[in-house]
N, C-alpha and C positions, 0 to 999 in steps of 0.2 A: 595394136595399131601398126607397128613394125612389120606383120603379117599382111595386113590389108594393102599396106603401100607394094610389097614384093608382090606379090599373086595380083596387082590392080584392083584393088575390088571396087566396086560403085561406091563403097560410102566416099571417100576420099576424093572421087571425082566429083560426085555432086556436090560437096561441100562448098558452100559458096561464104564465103563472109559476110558483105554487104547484105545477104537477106536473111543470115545467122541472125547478125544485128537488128534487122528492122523484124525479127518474128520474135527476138526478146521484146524491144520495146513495149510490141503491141501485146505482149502477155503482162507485163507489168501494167501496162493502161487497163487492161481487162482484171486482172487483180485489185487495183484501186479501185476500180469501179464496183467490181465484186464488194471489198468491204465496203464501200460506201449505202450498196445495199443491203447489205446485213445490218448497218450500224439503222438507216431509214426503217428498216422491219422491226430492230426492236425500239427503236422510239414509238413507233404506232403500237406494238403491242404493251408497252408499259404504261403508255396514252389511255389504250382502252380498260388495261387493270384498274389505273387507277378511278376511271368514270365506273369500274362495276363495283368498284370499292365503294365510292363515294356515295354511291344511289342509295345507298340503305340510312345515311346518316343521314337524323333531321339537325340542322343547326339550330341554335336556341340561344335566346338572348339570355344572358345572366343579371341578373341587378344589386345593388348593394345589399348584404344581411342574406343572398343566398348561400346555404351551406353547398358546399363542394367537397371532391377529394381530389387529391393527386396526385399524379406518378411519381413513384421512388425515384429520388435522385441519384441516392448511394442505398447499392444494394451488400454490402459489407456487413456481414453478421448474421445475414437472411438466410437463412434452410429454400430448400426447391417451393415448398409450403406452403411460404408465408406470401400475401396478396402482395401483389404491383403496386399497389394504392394507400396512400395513407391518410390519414382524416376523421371526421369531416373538419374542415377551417370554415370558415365563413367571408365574403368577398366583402373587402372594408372598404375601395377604389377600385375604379374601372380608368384606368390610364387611355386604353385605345380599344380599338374592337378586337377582343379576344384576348386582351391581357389584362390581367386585373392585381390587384396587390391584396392579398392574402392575410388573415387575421385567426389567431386560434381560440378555445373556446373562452377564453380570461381574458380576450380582445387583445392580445401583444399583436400589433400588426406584423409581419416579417418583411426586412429589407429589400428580398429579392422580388420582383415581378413573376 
């Protein structure tokens, strides 16, 4: 820079503050804006995943004395192997829609929903 000011060069004349300033600004506004579009593309696209996910599954009502299985809670002990799923229990209560309380096959219902 020492150079430029001895020999005059153009950068140091054109330099102008006041629109240094106002040409960050507008890159910062444009930056936010940037991410704010990236953040709206991937809502839409995680929007759409989940409607191509979801289209395949039928929901289905469950009723008392259907048997079920269900996802390991703790997978501690488990090899690569051994299934996700453990079961079958049999549904003893239906609390709400889609949570039910759970009974094994000697009828112990279990605590948890």
């Amino acid at each position: 820079m020492p150079i430029d000011l001895k020999y005059g060069s153009l950068k140091p004349r054109a330099y102008d503050v006041q629109s240094n300033r106002a040409n960050r600004e507008d890159s910062l506004d444009q930056l936010e804006e940037a991410r704010d579009m990236a953040l709206l593309h991937s809502a839409r696209y995680q929007q759409s995943l989940r409607r191509y996910h979801a289209r395949g599954v039928r929901s289905r009502d469950l009723q008392v004395g259907d048997l079920v299985l269900r996802l390991r809670q703790d997978a501690r002990g488990c090899h690569k192997l051994t299934p996700p799923w453990e079961g079958p229990f049999i549904i003893a209560e239906i609390l709400k829609p889609e949570t039910y309380k759970l009974a094994n096959s000697q009828g112990e219902v279990y605590s948890n929903a």
